[in-house]
N, C-alpha and C positions, 0 to 999 in steps of 0.2 A: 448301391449297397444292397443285397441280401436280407431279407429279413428273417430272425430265426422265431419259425412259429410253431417251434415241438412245446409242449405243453411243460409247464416250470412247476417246480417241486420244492418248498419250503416247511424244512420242521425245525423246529427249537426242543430242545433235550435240556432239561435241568439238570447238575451234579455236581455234589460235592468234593468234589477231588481239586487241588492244586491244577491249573493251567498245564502243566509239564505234565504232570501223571494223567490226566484226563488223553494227552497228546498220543504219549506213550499206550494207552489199553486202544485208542482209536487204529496207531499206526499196526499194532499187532493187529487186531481184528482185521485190518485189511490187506496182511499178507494172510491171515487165516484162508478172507475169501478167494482171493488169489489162489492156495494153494491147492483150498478144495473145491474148486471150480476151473481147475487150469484147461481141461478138456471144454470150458463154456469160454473163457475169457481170452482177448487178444488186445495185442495193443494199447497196453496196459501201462499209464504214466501218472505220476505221482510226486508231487513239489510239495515240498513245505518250506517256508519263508515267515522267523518267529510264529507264531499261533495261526496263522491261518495256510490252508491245505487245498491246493487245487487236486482233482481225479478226472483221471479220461481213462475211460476205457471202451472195448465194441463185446457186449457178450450176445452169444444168438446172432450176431446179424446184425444187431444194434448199438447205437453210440450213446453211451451215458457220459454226461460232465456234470462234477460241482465244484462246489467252492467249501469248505469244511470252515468257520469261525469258532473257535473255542478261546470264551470267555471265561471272564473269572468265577462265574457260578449257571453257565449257559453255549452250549454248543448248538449253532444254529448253521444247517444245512442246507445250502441254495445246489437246484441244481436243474439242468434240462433232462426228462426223456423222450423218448421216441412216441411217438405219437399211439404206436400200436402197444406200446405197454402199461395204456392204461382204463384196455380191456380187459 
């Protein structure tokens, strides 16, 4: 098996908003980035399953994945980048 050794990205975000609403300004926000970045972004997939959110996408050249967890008062965001993007 493969090992994946892109460098791993973990942040926790505090907020007070309901689970849903929290869900709801996240999923706008990322047809934002989507829409104004559509010239940078390809390959662009997007699952939600109850509260938690997988992302892939390739912007530049590069493949971002995460995992989106939004809790009841904490959104905590796992994810891989690309090695050179965190120059």
């Amino acid at each position: 098996m493969k090992e994946n050794n892109m460098p791993k990205l973990n942040i926790i975000v505090s907020h007070h908003l309901t689970q849903d609403e929290e869900i709801k300004r996240i999923r706008n926000l990322l047809n934002e980035m989507k829409t104004k970045y559509t010239d940078k972004i390809s390959n662009w997939y997007e699952e939600w399953e109850g509260h938690v959110g997988k992302v892939h996408f390739s912007a530049m050249g590069f493949t971002v994945s995460g995992t989106l967890m939004v809790k009841k008062s904490q959104v905590e965001i796992c994810g891989s980048l690309p090695f050179a993007a965190i120059f």
